[in-house]
C-alpha positions in Angstrom: 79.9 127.2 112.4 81.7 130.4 112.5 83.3 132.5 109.2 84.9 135.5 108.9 83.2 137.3 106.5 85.0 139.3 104.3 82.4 141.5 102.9 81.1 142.5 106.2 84.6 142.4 107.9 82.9 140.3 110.8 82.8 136.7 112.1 79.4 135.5 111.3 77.4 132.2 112.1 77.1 130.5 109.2 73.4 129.5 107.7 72.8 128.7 104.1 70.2 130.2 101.9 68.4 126.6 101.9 69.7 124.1 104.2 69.5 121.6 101.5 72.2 122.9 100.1 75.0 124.3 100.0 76.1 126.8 96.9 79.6 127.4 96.8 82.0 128.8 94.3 85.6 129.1 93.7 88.0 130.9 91.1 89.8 128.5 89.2 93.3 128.7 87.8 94.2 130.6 84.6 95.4 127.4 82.6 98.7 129.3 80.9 101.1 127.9 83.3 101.7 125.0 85.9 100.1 126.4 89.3 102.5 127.2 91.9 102.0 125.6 95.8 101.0 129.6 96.7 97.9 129.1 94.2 97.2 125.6 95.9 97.2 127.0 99.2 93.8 128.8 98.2 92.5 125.8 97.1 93.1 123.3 99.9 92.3 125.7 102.1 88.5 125.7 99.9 89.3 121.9 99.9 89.1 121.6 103.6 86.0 124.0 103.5 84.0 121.7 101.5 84.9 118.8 103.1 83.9 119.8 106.8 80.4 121.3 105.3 79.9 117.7 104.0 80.9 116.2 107.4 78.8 118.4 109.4 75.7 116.9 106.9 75.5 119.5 104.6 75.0 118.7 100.4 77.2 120.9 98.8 77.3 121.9 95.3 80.6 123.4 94.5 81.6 125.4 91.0 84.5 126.5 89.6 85.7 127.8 86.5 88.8 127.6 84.3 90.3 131.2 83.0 91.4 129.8 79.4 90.7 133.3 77.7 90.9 136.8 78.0 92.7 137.0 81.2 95.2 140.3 80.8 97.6 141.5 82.8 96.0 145.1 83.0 92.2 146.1 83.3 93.1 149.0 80.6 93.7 146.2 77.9 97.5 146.7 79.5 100.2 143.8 79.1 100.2 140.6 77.7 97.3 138.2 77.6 98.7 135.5 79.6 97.0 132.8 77.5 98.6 133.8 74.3 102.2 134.3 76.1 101.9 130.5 77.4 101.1 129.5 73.2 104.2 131.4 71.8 106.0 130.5 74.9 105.8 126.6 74.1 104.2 126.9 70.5 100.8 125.4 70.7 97.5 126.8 70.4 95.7 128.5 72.8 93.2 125.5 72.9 96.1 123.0 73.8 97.9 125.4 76.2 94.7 125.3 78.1 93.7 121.3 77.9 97.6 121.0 78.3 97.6 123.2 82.1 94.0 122.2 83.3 95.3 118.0 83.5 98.3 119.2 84.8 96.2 121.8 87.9 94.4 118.4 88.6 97.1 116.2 88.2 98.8 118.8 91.1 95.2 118.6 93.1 95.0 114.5 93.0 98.3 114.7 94.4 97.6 116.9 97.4 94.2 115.4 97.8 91.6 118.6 96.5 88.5 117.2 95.2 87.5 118.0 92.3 84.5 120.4 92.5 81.0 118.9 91.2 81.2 121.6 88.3 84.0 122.8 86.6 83.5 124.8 83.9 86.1 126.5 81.2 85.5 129.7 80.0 85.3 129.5 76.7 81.8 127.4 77.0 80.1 130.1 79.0 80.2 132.8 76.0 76.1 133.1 75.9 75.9 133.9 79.4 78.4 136.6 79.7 76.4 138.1 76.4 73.2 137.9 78.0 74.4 139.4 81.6 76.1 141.9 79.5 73.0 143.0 77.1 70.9 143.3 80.5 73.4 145.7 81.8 73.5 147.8 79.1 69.4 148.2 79.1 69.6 148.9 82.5 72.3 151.9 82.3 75.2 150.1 84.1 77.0 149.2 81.1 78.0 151.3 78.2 80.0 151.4 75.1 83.2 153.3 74.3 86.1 153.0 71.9 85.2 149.5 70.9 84.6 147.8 73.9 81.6 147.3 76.6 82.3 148.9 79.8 80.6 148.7 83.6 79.7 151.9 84.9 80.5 152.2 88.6 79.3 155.3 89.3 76.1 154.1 88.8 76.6 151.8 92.1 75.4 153.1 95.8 79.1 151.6 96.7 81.6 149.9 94.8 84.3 149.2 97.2 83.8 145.8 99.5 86.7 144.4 100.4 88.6 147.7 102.1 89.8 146.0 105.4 93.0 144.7 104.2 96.3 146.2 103.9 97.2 147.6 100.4 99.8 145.3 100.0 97.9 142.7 100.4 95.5 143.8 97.3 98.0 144.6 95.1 98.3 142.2 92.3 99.1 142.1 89.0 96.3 142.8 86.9 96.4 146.6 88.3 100.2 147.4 88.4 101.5 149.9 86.0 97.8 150.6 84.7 97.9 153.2 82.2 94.6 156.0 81.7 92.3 154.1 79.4 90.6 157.1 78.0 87.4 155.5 76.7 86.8 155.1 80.4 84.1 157.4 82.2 85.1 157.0 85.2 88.7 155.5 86.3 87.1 152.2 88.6 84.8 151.5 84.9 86.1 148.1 83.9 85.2 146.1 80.2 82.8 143.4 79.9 83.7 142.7 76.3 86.6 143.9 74.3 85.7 144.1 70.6 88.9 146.7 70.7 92.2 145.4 72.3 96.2 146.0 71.8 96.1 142.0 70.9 95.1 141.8 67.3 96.5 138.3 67.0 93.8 137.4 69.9 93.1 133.9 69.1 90.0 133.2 70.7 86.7 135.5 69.6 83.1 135.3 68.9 80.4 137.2 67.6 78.3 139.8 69.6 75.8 142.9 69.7 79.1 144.4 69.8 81.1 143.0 67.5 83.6 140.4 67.2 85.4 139.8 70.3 86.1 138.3 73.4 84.9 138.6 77.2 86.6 140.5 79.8 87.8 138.8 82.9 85.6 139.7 85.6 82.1 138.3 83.7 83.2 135.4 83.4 82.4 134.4 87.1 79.5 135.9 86.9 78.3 133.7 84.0 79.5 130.7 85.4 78.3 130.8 88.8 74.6 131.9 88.1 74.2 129.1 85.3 74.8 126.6 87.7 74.1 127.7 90.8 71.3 130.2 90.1 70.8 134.0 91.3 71.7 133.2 95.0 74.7 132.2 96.4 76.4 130.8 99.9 79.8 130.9 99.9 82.5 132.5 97.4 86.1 131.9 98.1 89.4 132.5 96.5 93.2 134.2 97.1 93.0 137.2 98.7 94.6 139.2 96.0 91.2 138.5 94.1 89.6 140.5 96.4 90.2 143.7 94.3 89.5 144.2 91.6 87.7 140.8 90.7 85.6 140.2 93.6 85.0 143.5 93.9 84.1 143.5 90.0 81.8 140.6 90.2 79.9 142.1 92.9 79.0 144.9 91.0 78.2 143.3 87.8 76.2 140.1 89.7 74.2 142.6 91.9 73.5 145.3 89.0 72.1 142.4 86.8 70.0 140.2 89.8 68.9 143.5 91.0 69.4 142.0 94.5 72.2 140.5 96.7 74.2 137.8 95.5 76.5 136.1 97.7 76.4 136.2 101.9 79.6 134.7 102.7 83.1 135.8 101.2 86.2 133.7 102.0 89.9 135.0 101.0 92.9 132.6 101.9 96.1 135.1 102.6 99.3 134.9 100.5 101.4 132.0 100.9 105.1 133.6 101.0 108.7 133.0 100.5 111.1 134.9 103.0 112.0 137.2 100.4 108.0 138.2 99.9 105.0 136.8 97.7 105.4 133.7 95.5 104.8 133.9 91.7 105.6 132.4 88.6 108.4 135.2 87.6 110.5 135.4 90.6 112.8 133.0 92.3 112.1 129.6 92.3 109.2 128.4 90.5 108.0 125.9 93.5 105.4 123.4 92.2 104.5 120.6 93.0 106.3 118.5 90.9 109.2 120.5 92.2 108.6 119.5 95.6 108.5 115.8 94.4 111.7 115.8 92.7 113.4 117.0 96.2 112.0 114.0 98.0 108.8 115.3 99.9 105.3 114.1 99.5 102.9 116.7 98.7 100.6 115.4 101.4 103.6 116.9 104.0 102.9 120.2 101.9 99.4 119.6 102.7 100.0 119.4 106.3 102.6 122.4 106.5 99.2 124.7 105.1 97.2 123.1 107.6 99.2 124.0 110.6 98.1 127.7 110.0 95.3 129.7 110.1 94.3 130.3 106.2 94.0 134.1 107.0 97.4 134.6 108.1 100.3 134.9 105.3 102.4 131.7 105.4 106.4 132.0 105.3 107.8 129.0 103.2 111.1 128.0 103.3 112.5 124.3 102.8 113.5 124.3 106.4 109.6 125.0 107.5 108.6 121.9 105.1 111.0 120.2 106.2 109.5 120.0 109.8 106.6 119.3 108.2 107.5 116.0 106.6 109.0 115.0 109.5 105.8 115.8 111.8 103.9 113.8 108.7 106.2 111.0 109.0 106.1 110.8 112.9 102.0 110.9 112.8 102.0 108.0 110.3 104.4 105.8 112.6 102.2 106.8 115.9 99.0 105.6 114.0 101.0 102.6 112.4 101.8 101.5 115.7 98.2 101.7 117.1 97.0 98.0 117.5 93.5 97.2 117.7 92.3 94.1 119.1 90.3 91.6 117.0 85.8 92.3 117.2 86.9 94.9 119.8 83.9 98.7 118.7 84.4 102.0 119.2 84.0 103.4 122.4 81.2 106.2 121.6 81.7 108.4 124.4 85.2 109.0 124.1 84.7 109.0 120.6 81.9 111.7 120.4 84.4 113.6 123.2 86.9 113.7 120.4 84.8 115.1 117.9 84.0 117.9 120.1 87.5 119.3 120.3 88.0 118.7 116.4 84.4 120.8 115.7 85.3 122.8 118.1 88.5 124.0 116.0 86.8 124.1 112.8 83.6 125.7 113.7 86.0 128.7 114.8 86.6 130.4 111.7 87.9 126.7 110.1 90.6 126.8 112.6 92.6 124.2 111.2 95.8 124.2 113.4 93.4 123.5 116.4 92.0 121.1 114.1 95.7 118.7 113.7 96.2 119.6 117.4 92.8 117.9 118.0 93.8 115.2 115.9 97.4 114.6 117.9 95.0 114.9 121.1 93.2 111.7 119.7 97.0 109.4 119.7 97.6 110.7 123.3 93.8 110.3 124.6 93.5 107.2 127.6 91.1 104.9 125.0 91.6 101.5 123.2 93.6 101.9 119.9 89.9 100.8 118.1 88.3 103.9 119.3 91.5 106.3 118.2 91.7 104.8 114.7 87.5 105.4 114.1 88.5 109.1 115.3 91.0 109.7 113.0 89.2 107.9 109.6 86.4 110.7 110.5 88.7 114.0 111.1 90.8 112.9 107.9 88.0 112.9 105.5 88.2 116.8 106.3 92.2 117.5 106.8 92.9 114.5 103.8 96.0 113.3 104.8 96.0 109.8 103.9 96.7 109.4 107.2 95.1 105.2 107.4 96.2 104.5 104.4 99.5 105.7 104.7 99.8 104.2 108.4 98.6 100.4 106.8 101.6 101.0 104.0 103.9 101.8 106.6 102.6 98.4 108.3 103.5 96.6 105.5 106.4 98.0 105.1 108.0 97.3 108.3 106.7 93.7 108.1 108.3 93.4 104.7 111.9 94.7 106.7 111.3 92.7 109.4 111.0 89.3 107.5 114.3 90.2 104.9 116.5 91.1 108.2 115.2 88.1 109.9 116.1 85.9 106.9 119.1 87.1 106.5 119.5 85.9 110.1 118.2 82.1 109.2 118.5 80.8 105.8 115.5 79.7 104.3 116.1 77.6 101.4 113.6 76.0 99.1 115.4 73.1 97.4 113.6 73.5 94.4 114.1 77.2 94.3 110.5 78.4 94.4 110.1 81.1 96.9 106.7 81.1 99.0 106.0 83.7 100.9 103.3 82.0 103.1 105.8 78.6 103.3 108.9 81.7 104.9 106.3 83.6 107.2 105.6 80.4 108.8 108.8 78.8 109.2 110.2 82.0 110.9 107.2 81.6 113.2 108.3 77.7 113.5 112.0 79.4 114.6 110.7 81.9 117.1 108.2 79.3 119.1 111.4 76.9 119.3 113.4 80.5 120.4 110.7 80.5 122.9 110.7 76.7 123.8 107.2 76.7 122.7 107.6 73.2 121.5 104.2 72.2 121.0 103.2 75.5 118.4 106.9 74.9 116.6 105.8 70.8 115.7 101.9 71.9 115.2 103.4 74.2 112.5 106.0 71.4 111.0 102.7 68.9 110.9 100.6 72.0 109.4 103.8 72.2 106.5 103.5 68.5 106.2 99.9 68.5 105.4 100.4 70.8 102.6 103.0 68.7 101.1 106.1 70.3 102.6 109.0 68.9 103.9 111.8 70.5 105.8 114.9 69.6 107.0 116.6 71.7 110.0 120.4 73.1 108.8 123.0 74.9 111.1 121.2 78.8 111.2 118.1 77.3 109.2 116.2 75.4 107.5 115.4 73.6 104.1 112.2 72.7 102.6 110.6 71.2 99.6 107.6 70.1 98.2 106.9 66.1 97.7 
């Protein structure tokens, strides 16, 4: 399996650290608002990761945190802390804004069919760790403290800057626009590990230090979380690409500078999902959630689909007119595999089977190609096999894409049956004289009406003397039939 590293800017065979297992970490959401379907991009796209490690055999152990303090919108203790603008935004504590946000993130992931990762851990419940980490630093000389506050040192790094092969744009994000000169700073890249200090004197959330009373900064919390659960090694680190700088870039330096040795081999950024007037957020335009998308009439599964149709580092345009060719590529997929009909004690045929799976690893080993990956799967409805062998195909690629896709196909079944028998009753009247309706007593006396359609006498009376034997007695009307129990 192939992965574009984004530390070394290269596409890079993957092998874990222990083939065992799998360590693998993601940056969770910051629970102050409802996440938009830009944030959820990231995820699925980590969703789809995980997945095909666990089909390919691999154990993996995946972590992720929950931002429910400290989070600012500046690095120089700049703007509002986005926790405390969601409690005086809807009146609630910081505590409930966070319980309130982190249901409603999974609720959203449920939905679009993101597993829940083996770990998830808040913030807020990691507090020793980040103290610890930070105490370590400070001994060492990579920390130091100024104006109130515990700051890194990165001048004391060989290199600071990682992630430098994207476009500025790209990196821009929030938590560095508008920064002004914090002057307790040594050095303008230093960034604070714990704020004892901050513009936020109604902060809700603090504890007690070596440094006083206060709270962690953002960056250490990853840190924390990730080595107390998945130990002083890691695989795989993923998030959005505009955590790249400074966060990634920020953990890296405190992880390393602490462990004394490398940290994580394999760094994975999923690119911006954007509207056509530029990148999604929570101020501007729109707020397009998931909920959102409901209320208009399209499953989120068809959102699902519409992310997996590009490549997760290219920016995605959204516009209701691209998900709308989604949902009605998701709906057309679901009536092809509906329609499939297998025939009854009929097995996979395992070479054409195990030539499917080669075109779908194929896609995925390449960097987690996962438009090659759905064109692989359409290849599978159009491949010259029995309908047995294309449905065992696609049960295995969709516990990696997770489209529902056999469940959603059996519904659609039962759907159409459902149709089916109301139009064809309304056709011939089938009256039970006693008013109880049967669905069992209906299914077979259409079947009675289409064998005497077909002049299949013998099937239409062994069906009348089947009735009989359970009681049932009918009597043929002009465009149906009656029937009762005796």
């Amino acid at each position: 399996m192939i992965l574009y590293n984004s530390a070394s800017r290269k596409r890079e065979e993957f092998i874990p650290n222990d083939p065992s297992l799998v360590k693998m970490y993601t940056c969770g959401p910051t629970v102050y608002h409802y996440a938009h379907i830009g944030n959820l991009r990231s995820y699925l796209m980590e969703d789809v990761l995980e997945k095909y490690l666990r089909y390919l055999g691999y154990n993996v152990k995946r972590v992720m945190n929950i931002t429910d303090v400290g989070h600012l919108t500046s690095d120089a203790d700049e703007g509002e802390d986005k926790m405390l603008k969601g409690a005086r935004r809807e009146h609630k504590s910081v505590l409930e804004i966070a319980r309130f946000y982190t249901d409603a993130f999974f609720e959203d992931c449920r939905k679009l069919n993101i597993k829940r990762p083996d770990v998830v851990s808040p913030a807020t419940e990691n507090i020793d760790e980040y103290i610890k980490i930070i105490q370590k630093l400070m001994d060492t000389g990579y920390a130091y403290f100024a104006g109130g506050n515990v700051y890194f040192d990165t001048s004391k790094l060989e290199k600071y800057y990682i992630f430098n092969d994207f476009n500025e744009e790209d990196l821009a994000v929030g938590v560095r626009e508008g920064v002004e000169e914090d002057t307790n700073k040594r050095n303008k890249n230093d960034f604070v590990l714990w704020f004892t200090k901050s513009k936020f004197e109604d902060q809700a959330l603090k504890w007690d230090s070596p440094w006083g009373v206060g709270y962690p900064g953002w960056h250490i919390e990853c840190s924390g979380i990730s080595m107390r659960y998945l130990g002083e090694d890691l695989d795989i680190h993923c998030g959005g690409i505009d955590n790249a700088f400074p966060h990634h870039t920020n953990e890296i330096a405190q992880s390393e500078s602490y462990l004394g040795h490398k940290w994580c081999n394999y760094w994975m950024h999923v690119l911006h999902l954007n509207t056509t007037s530029g990148k999604m957020s929570k101020s501007s335009g729109e707020f397009l959630t998931v909920s959102l998308l409901e209320e208009k009439g399209y499953d989120p599964l068809a959102y699902r689909l519409f992310c997996l149709q590009s490549h997760y580092r290219k920016a995605l345009v959204f516009s209701w007119e691209n998900l709308d060719n989604a949902q009605g590529a998701y709906r057309k997929l679901i009536a092809k595999i509906a329609a499939l009909q297998p025939a009854e004690g009929q097995t996979p045929d395992g070479n054409a089977l195990e030539a499917m799976r080669e075109k779908f690893r194929t896609a995925l080993d390449n960097d987690l190609n996962t438009s090659l990956a759905v064109t692989a799967l359409y290849d599978v409805l159009k491949a010259k096999t029995d309908a047995v062998t294309k449905l065992a195909a696609i049960g295995e690629f969709d516990s990696v894409l997770g489209l529902d896709l056999l469940k959603k196909a059996e519904e659609k079944r039962r759907s159409d049956q459902k149709a089916a028998q109301a139009a064809a009753q309304t056709e011939f009247a089938i009256i039970a004289e006693d008013g109880a309706e049967d669905a069992e007593i209906s299914a077979l006396l259409l079947a009675r009406r289409d064998a005497k359609k077909a002049k299949n006498f013998v099937e239409a009376d062994r069906i009348r003397d089947e009735l009989g034997a359970r009681g049932v007695e009918l009597t043929d009307i002009p465009g149906g039939v009656k029937w009762k129990k005796v």
